[in-house]
C-alpha positions in Angstrom: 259.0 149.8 67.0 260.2 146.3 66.3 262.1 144.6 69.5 264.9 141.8 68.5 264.1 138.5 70.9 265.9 135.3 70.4 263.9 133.3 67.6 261.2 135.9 67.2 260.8 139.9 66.0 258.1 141.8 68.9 256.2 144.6 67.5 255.6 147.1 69.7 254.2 150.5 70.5 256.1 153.6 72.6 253.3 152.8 74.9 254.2 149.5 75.6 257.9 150.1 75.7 257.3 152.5 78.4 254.8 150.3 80.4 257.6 147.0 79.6 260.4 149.5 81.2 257.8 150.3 84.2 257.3 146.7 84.9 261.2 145.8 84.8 261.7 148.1 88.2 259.7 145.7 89.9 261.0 141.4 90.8 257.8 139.5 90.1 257.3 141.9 86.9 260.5 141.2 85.5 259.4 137.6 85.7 256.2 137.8 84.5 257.5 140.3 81.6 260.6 137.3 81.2 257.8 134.4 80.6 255.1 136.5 78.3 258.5 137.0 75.9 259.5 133.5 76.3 255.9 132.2 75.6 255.3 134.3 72.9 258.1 133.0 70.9 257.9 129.1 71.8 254.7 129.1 69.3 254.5 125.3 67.5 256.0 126.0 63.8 252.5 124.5 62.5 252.4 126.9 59.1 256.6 126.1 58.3 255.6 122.2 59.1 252.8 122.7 56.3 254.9 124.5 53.9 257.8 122.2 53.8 255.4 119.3 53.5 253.8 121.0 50.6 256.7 122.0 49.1 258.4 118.5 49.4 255.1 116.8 47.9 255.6 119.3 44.9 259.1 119.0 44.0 258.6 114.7 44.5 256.5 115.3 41.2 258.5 117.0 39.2 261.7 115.7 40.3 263.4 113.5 37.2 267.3 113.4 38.0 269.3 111.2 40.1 270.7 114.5 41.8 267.2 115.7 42.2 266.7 112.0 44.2 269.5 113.0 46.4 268.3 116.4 47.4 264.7 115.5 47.7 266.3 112.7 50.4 268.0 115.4 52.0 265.0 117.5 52.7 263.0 114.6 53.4 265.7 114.0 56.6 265.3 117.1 57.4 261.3 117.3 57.8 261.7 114.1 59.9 264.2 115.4 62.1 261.8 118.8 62.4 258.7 116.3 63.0 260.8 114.8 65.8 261.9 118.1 67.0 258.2 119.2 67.4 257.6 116.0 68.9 260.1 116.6 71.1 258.9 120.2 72.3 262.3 121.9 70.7 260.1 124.4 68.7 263.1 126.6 67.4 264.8 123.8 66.2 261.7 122.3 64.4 261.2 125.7 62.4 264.5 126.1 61.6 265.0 122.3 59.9 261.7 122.8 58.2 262.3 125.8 56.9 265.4 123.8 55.5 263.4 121.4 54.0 261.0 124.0 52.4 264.3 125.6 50.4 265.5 122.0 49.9 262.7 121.0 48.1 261.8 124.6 46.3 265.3 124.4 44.3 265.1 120.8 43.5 261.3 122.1 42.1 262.7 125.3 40.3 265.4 123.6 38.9 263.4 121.0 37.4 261.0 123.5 36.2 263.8 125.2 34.4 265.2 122.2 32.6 261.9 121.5 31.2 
């Protein structure tokens, strides 16, 4: 069973489900239960952070067009503003601007694979 949690997808077993619904009758579980989700999802976006520097690197060698210039800025922008989100401890909002960058970069790659 998959559980929906703000910025993150749980997987867990009927098991667990029954022992999380145990521990919600009790205060100090619900709080307990309330941080293990919270930390479990505030993970450092190391691997996203990689790929979009990896996939900026790539598409900066192929790149030929002035419009390919412009989008390869974009994505740049937007892996600085995700460095400075990690920096900054605001983990959702680093993953979600490097993943940005990672699909910035990947068109401005594919396209200039295809015009080749």
């Amino acid at each position: 069973m998959t559980v929906p949690v703000t910025g993150c997808t749980l997987r867990v077993t009927t098991l667990e489900v029954r022992q999380i619904r145990m521990a919600l009758r009790f205060p100090l579980r619900r709080l307990l239960l309330a941080l293990l989700l919270v930390t479990a999802c505030a993970q450092v976006p190391v691997q996203e952070m990689s790929d979009a520097r990896q996939a900026l690197q790539a598409a900066r060698a192929v790149a030929e067009g002035p419009g390919d210039l412009a989008r390869l800025d974009t994505a740049g922008r937007l892996l600085r503003e995700a460095e400075a989100a990690l920096e900054a401890g605001r983990y959702a909002d680093a993953r979600r601007l490097a993943n940005a960058a990672r699909v910035g970069a990947n068109e401005v790659r594919e396209a200039a694979a295809g015009s080749r």
